[in-house]
N, C-alpha and C positions, 0 to 999 in steps of 0.2 A: 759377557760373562767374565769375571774377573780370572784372576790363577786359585786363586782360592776356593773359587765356587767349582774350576775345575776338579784339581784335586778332591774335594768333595764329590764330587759324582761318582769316582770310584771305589768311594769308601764303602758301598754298600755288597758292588762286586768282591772287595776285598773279603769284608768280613763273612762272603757264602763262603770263598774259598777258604777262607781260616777256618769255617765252619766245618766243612768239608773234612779239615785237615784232621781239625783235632776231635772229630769223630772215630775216622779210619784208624788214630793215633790209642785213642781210649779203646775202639771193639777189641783193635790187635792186641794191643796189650792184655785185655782183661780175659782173651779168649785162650792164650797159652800157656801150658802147662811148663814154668822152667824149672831149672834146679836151684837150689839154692846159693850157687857161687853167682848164676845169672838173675836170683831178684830183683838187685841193686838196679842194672840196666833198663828190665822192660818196668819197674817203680817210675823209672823216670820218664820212660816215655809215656805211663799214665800221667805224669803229671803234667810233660810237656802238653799234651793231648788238651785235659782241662785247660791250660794255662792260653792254650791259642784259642779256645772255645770261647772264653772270656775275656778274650783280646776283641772276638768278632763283635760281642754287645758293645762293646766301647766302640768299635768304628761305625754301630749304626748310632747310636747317640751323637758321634760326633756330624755325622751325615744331616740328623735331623736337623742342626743347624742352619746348613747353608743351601741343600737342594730342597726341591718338593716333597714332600710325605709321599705321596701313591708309586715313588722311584723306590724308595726306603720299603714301603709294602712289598710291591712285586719281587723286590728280590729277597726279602725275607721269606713270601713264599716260595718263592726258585727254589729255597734254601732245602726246601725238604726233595726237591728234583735232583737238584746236586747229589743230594745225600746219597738218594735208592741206586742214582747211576754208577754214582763211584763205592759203594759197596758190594755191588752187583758184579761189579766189573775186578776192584782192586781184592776184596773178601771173599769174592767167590758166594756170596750169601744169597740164596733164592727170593730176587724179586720179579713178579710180574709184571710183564712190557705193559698193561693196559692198569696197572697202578701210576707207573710212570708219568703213562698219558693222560691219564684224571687230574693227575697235579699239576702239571701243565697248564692244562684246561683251567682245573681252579685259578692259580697264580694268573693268567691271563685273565680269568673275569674278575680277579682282584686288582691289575692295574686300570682293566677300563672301566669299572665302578669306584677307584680311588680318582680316577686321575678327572670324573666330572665333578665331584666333592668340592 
């Protein structure tokens, strides 16, 4: 495996995390009520929020390049695992443990039905 193709392989783990990011980054922001000396602030951190969001689609594009597809799936679906855990935990937002676990479940029968493809 060349350094390239390495590199690539974590492109995918990258982009859940950036995915992650600039979710947590958008709810926070769009869920508080500031005043108006502090719109300027949390504006930007909606934007940053979008901005890494679609940073993550550019790293699976550039992913699909050089690793396997069904690497690129799985953690695209991870992606919504990541999400409810780190919401759950960082937002305080009510998700249930056995939502968690479903998506899990799916994302794993999405790597082992991609990865015979």
């Amino acid at each position: 495996m060349s350094k390239l193709q390495q590199f690539a392989f974590f492109l995918p783990l990258t982009a859940s995390l950036f995915t992650v990011a600039g979710e947590i980054l958008y709810k926070y922001s769009a869920n508080i009520k500031v005043r108006k000396t502090a719109k300027i602030r949390w504006f930007s951190f909606f934007m940053i929020g979008n901005f890494v969001f679609l940073f993550s689609i550019l790293c699976n594009f550039l992913a699909m390049k050089f690793i396997p597809l069904f690497v690129v799936y799985t953690f695209t679906a991870l992606n919504y695992v990541f999400l409810m855990i780190a919401t759950n935990v960082i937002l305080k937002e009510t998700v249930k443990w056995n939502n968690i676990f479903a998506s899990f479940l799916i994302s794993l029968g999405v790597f082992l039905i991609s990865s015979e493809l």
